[in-house]
N, CA and C atoms as a LAMMPS dump frame, in Angstrom:
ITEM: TIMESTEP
0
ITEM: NUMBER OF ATOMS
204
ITEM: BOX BOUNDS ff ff ff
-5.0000000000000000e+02 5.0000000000000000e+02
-5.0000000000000000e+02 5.0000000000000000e+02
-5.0000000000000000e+02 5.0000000000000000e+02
ITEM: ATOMS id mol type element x y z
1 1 1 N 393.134 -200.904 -36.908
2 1 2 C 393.014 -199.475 -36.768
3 1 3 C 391.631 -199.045 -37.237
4 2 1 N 391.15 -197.953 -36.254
5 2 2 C 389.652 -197.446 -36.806
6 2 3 C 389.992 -196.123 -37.336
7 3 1 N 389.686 -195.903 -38.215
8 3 2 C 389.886 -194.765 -39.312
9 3 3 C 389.017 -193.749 -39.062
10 4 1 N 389.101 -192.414 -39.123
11 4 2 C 387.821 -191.498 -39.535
12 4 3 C 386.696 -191.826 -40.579
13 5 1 N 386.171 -191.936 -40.64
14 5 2 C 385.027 -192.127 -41.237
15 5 3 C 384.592 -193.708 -41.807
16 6 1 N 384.864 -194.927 -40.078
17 6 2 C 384.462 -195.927 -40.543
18 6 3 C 385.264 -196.672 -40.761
19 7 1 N 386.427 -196.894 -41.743
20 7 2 C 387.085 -197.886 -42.243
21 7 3 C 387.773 -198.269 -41.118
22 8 1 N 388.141 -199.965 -41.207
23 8 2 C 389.211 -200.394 -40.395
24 8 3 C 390.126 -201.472 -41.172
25 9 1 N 391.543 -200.904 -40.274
26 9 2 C 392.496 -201.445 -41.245
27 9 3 C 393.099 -202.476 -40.18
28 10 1 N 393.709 -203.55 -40.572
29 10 2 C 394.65 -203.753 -40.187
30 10 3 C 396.052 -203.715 -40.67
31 11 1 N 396.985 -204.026 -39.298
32 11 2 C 398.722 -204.13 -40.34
33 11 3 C 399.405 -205.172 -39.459
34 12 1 N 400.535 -205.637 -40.767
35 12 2 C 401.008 -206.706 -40.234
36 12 3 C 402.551 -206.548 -40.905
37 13 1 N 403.128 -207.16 -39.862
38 13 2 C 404.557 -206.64 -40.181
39 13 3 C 405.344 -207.593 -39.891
40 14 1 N 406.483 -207.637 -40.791
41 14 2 C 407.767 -208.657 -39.846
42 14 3 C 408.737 -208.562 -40.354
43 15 1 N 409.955 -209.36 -41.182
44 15 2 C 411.266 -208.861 -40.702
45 15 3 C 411.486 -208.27 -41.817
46 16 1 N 410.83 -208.483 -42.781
47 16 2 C 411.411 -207.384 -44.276
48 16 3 C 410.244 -206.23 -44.477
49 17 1 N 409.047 -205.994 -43.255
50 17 2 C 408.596 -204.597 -44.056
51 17 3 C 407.167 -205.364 -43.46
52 18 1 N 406.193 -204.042 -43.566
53 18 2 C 404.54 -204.413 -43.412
54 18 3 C 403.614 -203.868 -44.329
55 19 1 N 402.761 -204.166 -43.983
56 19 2 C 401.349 -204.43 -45.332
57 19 3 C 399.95 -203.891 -44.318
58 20 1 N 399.578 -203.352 -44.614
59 20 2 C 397.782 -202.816 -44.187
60 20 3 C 397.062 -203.831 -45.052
61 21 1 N 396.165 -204.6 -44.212
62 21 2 C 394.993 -204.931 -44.668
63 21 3 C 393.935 -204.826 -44.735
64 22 1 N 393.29 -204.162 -46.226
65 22 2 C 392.062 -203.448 -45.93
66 22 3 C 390.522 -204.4 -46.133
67 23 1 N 390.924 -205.33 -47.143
68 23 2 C 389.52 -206.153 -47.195
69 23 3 C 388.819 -206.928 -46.405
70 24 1 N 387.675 -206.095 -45.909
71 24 2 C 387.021 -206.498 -44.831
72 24 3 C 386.849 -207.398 -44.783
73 25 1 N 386.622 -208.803 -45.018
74 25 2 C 386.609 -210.632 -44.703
75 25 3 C 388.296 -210.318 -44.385
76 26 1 N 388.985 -209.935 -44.412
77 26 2 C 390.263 -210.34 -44.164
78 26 3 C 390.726 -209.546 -43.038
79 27 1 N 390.649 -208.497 -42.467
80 27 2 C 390.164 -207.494 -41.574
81 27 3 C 389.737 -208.519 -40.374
82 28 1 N 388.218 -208.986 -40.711
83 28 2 C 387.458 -209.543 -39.75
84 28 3 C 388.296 -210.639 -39.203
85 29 1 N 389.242 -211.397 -39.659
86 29 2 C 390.115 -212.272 -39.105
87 29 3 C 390.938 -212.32 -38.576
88 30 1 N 391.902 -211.049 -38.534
89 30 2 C 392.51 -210.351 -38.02
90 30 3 C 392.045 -209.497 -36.145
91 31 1 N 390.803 -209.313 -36.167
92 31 2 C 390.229 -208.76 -35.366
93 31 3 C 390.314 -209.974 -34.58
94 32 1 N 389.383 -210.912 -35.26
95 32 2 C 389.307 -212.107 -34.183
96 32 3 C 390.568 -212.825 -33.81
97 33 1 N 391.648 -212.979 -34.097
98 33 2 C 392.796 -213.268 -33.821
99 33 3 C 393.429 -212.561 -32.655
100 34 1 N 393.345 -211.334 -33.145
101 34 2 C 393.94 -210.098 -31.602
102 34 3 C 392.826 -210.367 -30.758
103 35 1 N 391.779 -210.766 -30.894
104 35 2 C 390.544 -210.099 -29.383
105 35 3 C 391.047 -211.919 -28.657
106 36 1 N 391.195 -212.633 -29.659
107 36 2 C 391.639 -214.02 -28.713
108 36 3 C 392.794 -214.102 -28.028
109 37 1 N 393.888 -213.444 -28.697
110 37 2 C 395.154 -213.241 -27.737
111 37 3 C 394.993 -212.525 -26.775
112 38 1 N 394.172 -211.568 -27.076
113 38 2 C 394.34 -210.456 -26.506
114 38 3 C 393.184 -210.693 -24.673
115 39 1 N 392.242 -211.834 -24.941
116 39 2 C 391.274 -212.61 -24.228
117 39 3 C 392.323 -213.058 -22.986
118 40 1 N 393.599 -213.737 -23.67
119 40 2 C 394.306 -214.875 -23.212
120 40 3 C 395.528 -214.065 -22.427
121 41 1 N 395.847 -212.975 -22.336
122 41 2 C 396.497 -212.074 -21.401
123 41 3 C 396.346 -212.087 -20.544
124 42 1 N 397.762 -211.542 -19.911
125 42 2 C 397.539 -211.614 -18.344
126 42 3 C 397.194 -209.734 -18.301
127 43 1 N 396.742 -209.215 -17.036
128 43 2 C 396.519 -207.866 -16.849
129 43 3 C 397.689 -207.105 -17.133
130 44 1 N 398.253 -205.842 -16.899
131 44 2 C 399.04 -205.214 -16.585
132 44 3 C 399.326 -205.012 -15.18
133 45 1 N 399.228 -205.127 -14.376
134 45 2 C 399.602 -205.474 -13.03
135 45 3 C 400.329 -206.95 -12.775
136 46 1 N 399.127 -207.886 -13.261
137 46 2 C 399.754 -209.249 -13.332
138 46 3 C 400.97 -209.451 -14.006
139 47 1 N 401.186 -208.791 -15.411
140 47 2 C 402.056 -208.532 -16.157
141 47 3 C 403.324 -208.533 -15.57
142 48 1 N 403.395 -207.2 -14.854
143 48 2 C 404.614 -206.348 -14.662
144 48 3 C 405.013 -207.413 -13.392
145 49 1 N 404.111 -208.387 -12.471
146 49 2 C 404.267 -208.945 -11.138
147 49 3 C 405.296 -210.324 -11.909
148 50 1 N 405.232 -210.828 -12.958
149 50 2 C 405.476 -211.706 -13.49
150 50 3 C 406.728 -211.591 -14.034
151 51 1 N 407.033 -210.127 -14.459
152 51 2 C 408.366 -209.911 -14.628
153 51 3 C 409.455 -209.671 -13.495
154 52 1 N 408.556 -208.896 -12.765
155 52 2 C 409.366 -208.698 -11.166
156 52 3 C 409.69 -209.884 -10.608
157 53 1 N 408.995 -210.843 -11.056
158 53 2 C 409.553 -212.062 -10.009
159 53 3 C 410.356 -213.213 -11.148
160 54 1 N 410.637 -212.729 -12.212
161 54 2 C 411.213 -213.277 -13.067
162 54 3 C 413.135 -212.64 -12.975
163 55 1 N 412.656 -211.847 -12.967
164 55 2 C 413.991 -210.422 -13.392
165 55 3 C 414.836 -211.3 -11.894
166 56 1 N 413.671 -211.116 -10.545
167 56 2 C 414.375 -211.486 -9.339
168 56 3 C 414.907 -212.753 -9.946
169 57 1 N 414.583 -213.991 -9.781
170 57 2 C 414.78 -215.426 -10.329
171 57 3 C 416.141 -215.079 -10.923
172 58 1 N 416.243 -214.74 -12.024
173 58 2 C 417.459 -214.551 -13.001
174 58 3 C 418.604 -213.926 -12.416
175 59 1 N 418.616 -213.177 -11.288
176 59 2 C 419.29 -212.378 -10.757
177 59 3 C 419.73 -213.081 -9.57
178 60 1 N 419.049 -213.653 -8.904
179 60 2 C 419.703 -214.805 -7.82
180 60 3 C 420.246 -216.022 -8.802
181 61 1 N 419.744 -216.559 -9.824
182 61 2 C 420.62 -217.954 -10.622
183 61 3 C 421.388 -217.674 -11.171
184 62 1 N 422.024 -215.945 -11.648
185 62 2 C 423.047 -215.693 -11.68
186 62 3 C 424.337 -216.071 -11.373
187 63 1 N 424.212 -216.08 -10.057
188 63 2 C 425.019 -216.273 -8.573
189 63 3 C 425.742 -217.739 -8.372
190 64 1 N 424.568 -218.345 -9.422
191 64 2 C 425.32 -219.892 -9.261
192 64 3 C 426.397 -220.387 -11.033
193 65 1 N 426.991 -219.338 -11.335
194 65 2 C 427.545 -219.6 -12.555
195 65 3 C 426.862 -220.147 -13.566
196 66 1 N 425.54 -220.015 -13.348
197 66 2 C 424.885 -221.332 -14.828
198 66 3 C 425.068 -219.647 -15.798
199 67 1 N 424.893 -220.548 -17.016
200 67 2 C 424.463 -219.403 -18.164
201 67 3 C 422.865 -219.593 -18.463
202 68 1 N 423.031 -218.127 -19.03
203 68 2 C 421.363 -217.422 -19.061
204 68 3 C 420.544 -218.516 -20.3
């Protein structure tokens, strides 16, 4: 998160609660972590095409009694 006047935070969360991290060396690792996942994405178009033809898939193997 970019803050008013400069600061950036991050936060991190999971199954009992989350934490902001403000110290910048620790920040900076954080950044680079999301911009690499975030590198490694598919578009939002590609995205949504990937589910559409997934959702279909699941919905015809339905049909043959297997479980999900």
């Amino acid at each position: 998160m970019a803050l008013p006047g400069g600061m950036t935070l991050a936060y991190s969360e999971d199954l009992t609660g989350g934490r902001f991290i403000e110290r910048p060396e620790d920040v900076g690792h954080w950044v680079l972590c999301y911009e690499s996942i975030k590198s490694s994405a598919l578009s939002v178009r590609q995205s949504a095409d990937l589910l559409r033809r997934i959702m279909k898939e699941d919905h015809h193997g339905s049909d043959q009694g297997g479980m999900a």
